[in-house]
C-alpha positions in Angstrom: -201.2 47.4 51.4 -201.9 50.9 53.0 -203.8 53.0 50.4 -202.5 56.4 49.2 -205.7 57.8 50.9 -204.7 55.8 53.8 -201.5 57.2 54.1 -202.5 61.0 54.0 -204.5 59.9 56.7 -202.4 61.2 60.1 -203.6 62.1 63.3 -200.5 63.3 64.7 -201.1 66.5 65.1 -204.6 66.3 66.6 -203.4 63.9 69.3 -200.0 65.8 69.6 -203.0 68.5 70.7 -204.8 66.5 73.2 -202.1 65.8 74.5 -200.8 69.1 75.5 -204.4 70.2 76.4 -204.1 67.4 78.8 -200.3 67.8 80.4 -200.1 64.2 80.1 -198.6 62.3 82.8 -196.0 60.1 81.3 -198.0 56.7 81.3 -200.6 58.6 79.2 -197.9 59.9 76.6 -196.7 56.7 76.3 -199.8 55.3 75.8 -201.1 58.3 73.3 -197.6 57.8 71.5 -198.2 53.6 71.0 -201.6 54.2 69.9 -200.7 57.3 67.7 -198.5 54.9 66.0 -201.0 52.1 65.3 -203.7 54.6 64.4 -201.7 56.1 61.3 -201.0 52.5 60.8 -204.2 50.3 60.5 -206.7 50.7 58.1 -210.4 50.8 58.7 -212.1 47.6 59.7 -212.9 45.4 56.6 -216.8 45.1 56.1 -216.2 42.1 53.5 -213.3 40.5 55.9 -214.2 41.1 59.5 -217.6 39.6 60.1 -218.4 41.7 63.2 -218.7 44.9 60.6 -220.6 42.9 57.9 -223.6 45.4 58.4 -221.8 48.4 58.5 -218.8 49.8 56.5 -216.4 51.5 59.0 -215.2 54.0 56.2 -218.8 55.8 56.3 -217.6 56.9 60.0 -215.9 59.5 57.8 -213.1 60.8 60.8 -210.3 62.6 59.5 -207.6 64.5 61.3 -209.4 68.1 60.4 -212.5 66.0 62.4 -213.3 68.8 65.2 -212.9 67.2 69.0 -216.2 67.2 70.6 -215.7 67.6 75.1 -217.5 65.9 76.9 -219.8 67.4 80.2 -218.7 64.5 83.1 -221.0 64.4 86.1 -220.2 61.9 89.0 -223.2 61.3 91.6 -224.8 58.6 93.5 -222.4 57.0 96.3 -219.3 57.9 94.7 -217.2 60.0 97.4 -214.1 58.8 97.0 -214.2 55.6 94.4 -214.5 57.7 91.3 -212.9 60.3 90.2 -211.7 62.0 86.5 -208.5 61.0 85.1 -206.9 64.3 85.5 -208.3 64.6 89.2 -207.0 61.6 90.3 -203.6 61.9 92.7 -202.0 59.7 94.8 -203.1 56.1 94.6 -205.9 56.7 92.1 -203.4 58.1 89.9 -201.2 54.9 90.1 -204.1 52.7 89.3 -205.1 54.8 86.7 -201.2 54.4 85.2 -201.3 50.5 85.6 -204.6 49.5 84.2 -205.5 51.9 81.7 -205.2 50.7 78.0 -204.5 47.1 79.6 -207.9 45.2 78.9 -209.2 46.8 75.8 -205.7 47.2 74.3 -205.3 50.3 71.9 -203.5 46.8 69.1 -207.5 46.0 68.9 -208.8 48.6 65.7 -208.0 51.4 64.0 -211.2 52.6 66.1 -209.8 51.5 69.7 -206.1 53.1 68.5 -207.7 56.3 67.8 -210.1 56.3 71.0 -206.6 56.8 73.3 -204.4 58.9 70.4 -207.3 61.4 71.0 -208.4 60.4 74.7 -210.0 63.7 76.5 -211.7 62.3 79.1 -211.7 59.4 81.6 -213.3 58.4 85.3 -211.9 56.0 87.3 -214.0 53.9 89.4 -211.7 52.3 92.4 -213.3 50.2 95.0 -211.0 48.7 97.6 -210.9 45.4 98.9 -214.0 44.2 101.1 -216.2 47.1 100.5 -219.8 47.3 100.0 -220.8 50.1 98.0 -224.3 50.5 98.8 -225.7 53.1 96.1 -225.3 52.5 92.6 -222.5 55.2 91.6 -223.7 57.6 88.7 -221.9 58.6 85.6 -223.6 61.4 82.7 -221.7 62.0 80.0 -223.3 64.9 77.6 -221.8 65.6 74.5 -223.1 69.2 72.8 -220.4 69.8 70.2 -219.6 68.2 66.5 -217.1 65.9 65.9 -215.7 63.1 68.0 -215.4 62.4 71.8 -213.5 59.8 73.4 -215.1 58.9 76.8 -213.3 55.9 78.9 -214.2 54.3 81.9 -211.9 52.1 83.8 -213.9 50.0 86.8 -211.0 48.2 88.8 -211.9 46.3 92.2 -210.3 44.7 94.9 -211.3 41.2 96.8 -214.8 40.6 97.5 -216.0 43.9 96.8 -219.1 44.8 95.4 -220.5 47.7 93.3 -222.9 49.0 90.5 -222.6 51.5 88.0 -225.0 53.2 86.0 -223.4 55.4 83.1 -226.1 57.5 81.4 -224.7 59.1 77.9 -226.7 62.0 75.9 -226.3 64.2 73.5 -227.3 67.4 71.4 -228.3 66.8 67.6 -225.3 67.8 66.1 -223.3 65.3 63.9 -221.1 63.3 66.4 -219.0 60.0 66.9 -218.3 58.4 70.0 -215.8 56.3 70.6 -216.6 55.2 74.0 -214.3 52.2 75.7 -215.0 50.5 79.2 -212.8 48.6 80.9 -214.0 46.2 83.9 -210.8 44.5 86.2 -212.7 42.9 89.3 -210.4 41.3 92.1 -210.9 38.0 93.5 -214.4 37.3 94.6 -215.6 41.0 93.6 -219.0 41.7 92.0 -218.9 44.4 89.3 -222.3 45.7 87.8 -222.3 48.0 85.0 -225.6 49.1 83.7 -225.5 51.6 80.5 -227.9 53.8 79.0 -227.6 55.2 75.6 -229.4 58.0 75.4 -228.1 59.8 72.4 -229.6 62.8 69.4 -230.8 61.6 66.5 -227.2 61.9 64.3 -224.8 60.7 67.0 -223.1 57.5 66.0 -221.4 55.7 68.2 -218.5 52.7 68.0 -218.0 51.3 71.7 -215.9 48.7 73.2 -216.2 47.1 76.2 -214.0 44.1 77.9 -214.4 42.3 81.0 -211.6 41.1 82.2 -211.8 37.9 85.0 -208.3 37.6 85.9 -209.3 36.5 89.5 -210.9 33.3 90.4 -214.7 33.6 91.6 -214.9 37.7 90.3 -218.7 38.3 88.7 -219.6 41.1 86.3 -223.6 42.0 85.1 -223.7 44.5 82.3 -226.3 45.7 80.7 -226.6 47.9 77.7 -230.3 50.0 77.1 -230.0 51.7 73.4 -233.1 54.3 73.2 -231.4 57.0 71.1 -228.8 57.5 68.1 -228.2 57.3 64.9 -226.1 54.1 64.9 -225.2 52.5 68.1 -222.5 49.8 67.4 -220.8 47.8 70.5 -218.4 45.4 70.7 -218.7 43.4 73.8 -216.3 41.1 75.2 -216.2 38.9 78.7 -213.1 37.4 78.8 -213.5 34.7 81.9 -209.9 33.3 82.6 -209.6 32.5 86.2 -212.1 29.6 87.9 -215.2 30.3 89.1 -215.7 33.8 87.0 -218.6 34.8 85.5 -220.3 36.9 83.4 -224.1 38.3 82.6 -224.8 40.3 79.4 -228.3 41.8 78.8 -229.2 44.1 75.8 -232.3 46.2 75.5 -233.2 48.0 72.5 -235.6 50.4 71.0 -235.2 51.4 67.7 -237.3 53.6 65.5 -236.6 56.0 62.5 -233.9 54.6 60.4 -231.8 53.8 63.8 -228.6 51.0 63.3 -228.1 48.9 66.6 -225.4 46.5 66.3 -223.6 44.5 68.6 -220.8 42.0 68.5 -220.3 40.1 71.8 -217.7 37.4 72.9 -218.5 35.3 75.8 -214.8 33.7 76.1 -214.6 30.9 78.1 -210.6 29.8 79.1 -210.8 28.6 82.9 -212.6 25.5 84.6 -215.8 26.3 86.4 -217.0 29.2 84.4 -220.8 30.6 83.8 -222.0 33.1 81.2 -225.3 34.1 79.9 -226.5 36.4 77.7 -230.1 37.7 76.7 -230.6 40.7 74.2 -234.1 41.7 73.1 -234.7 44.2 70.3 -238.3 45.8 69.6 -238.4 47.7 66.0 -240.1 50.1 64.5 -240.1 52.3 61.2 -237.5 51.3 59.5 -234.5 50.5 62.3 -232.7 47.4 61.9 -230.6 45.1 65.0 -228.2 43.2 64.1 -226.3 40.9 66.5 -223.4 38.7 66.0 -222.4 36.5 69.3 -219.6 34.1 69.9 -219.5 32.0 72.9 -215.7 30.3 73.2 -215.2 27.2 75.2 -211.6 26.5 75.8 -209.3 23.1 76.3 -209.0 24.3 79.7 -212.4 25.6 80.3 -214.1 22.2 82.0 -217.2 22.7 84.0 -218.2 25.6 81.4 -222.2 26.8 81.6 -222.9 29.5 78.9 -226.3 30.3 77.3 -226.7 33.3 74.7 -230.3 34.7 73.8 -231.1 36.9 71.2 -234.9 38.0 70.4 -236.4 40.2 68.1 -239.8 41.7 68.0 -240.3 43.7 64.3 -243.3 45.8 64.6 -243.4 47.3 61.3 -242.9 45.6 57.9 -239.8 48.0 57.0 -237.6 47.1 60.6 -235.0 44.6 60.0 -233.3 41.9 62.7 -230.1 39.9 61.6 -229.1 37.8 64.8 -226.2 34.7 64.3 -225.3 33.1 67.7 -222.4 31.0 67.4 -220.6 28.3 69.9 -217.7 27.3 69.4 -216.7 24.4 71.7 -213.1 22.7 72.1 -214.1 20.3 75.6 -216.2 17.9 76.1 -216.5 18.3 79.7 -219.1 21.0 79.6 -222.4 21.9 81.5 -224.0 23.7 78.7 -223.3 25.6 76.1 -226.5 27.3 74.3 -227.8 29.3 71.8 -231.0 30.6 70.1 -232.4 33.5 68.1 -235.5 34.8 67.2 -237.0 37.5 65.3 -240.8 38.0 63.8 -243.9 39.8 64.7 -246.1 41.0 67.9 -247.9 37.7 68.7 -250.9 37.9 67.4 -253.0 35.2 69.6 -251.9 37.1 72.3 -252.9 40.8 70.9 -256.6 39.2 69.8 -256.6 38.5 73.9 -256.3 41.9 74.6 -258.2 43.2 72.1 -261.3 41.2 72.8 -261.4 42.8 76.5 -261.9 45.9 75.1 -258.1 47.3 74.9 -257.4 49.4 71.7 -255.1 47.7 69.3 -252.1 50.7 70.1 -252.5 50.2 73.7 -252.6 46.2 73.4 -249.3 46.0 71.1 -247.7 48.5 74.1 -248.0 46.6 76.5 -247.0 43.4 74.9 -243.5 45.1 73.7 -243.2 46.4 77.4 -243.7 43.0 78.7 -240.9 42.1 76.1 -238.1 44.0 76.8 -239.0 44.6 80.4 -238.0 41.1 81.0 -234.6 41.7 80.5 -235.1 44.2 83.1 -236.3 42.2 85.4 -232.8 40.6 85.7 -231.5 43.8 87.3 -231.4 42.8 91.2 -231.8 45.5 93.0 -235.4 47.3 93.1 -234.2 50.8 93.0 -232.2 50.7 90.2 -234.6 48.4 88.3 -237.1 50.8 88.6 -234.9 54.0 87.3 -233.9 52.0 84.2 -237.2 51.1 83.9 -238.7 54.4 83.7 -236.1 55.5 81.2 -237.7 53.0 79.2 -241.4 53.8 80.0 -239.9 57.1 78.8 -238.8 56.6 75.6 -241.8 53.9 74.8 -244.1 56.8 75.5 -242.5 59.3 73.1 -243.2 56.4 69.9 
């Protein structure tokens, strides 16, 4: 039953807002309306009920209808002329792929959260490759957020056959109190190869509530993502590859950095539902202070899914006595006829056989611990294919390791 709290608690008039702000084309008033209406609906995610918010309870986000809209600075670069574009830029073509897919893999029905991410969407970039095209620079995407209150950011990736292309999406912002809702949707066509690196980059009292949904529809279509959290207040994701069609596949890779009293928190579902499907998974965490990781994976093996490989990692290095890791992998397996189907999780300490080796050949213990958390996460890294981009990524760690 809906609370009296709950139901004082309508957003009509902010989205009715956006809306005009926007014009909205009548695909997006539809879809503002339908998610309007389960918005005011639903009530927040249930910490006690819903075990991907155990560790955090969604009613300390704290939005409100009176929460201020926050814009959001958009700048496309890299080798993007003419496969992404904003939402209101987009004509022609673009603008009917924008109509058809948006709202269609991470579907507004998901949360309160989701619903209230496209009542109040702002801002959107579509990235459209065609069919059989090579896109040989990774195309770029910063998103800066300055203001207070909450921004909406969505990216839709949709490609045709046997296309292939990387994106790298940067977010920042100022110090200001902010939430994010930030979702990304990923439609590859047949035989396409999508890559979709993501650096979270945010001031120290953003928090942030993402979703993100592969969506294999098309047999043999591949998607890498990776998610690097070196900034925010509380970066929570929830991570879905949903592989349907033979032959798709997924890679998810996680890098974090905590310090402070920073919340990194990722639910990921690695959904296996057609014959001859891979997934992997490998998330490492290095903590300081008094940050905590938590991660909660499910890897899905269907009836139909014969032939299924899937593997999920999740490591932990603590490096202080006050950081906190919480990591439960879980398989759940309905066919016999399986490759593999893995898990593991770990979570403790700098080794310490390892940091007396350094030490004894004269390296300081600060400088000795360093490198030994580089060497951590950077493997995750080193999964990253290309060179060029592996390096960029791995400089905005260097980065962030160097400011600790």
């Amino acid at each position: 039953m809906t609370s009296a709290v709950e139901q004082r608690m309508d957003f009509s008039a902010a989205s009715a807002a956006v809306g005009r702000e926007w014009r909205d084309a009548a695909w997006q008033a539809e879809l503002r309306s339908r998610a309007l209406a389960i918005a005011n609906g639903l009530d927040w995610p249930d910490s006690r009920a819903e075990r991907p918010w155990k560790y955090y309870d969604a009613a300390r986000i704290g939005l409100t209808p009176e929460t201020e809209l926050a814009d959001v600075g958009v700048t496309i670069a890299g080798d993007a002329a003419g496969y992404a574009q904003r939402f209101g830029e987009a004509n022609g073509a673009a603008a009917e792929t924008i109509a058809r897919h948006a709202g269609t893999v991470v579907l507004p029905e998901t949360d309160r959260l989701t619903a209230l991410h496209y009542a109040l969407l702002r801002d959107g970039v579509l990235v459209n490759v065609p069919a059989n095209i090579e896109v040989a620079e990774p195309i770029r995407l910063v998103r800066s957020v300055s203001k207070a209150g909450v921004s909406t950011p969505h990216t839709l990736i949709v490609t045709g056959a046997n296309s292939r292309v990387t994106v790298v999406q940067e977010y920042t912002s100022s110090d200001e109190a902010i939430v994010v809702l930030p979702v990304a949707e990923v439609l590859p066509g047949p035989g396409a190869e999508v890559s979709y690196y993501c650096v979270h980059n945010w001031g120290a009292r953003t928090r942030v509530f993402a979703h993100q949904r592969f969506l294999g529809a098309e047999p043999d279509a591949s998607f890498r993502n990776l998610h690097m959290v070196l900034g925010g207040e509380v970066v929570k994701g929830h991570l879905e590859s949903t592989l349907q069609a033979r032959g798709t596949a997924s890679e998810l890779l996680g890098v974090a950095y905590g310090t402070g009293n920073s919340h990194g928190d990722f639910y990921t579902l690695q959904d296996h539902i057609g014959p001859d499907t891979r997934s992997d998974l490998l998330y490492k965490s290095a903590l300081r202070d008094s940050s905590r990781a938590i991660y909660y994976g499910q890897t899905r093996v269907g009836l139909g899914a014969k032939n299924a490989d899937a593997n999920q990692e999740n490591r932990n290095l603590l490096l202080s006595k006050t950081a906190r890791a919480d990591s439960d992998p879980v398989l759940e397996i309905l066919t016999s006829n399986i490759i593999r189907a893995s898990h593991g999780a770990t979570a403790g300490p700098v080794d310490q056989e390892q940091l007396y080796y350094l030490q004894a050949r004269g390296i300081r213990h600060r400088d000795a611990e360093a490198m030994l958390v580089r060497a951590f996460l950077e493997a995750v890294l080193g999964r990253v294919p290309n060179e060029a981009t592996r390096d960029e990524l791995s400089a905005k760690l260097e980065a962030k390791l160097e400011q600790a």
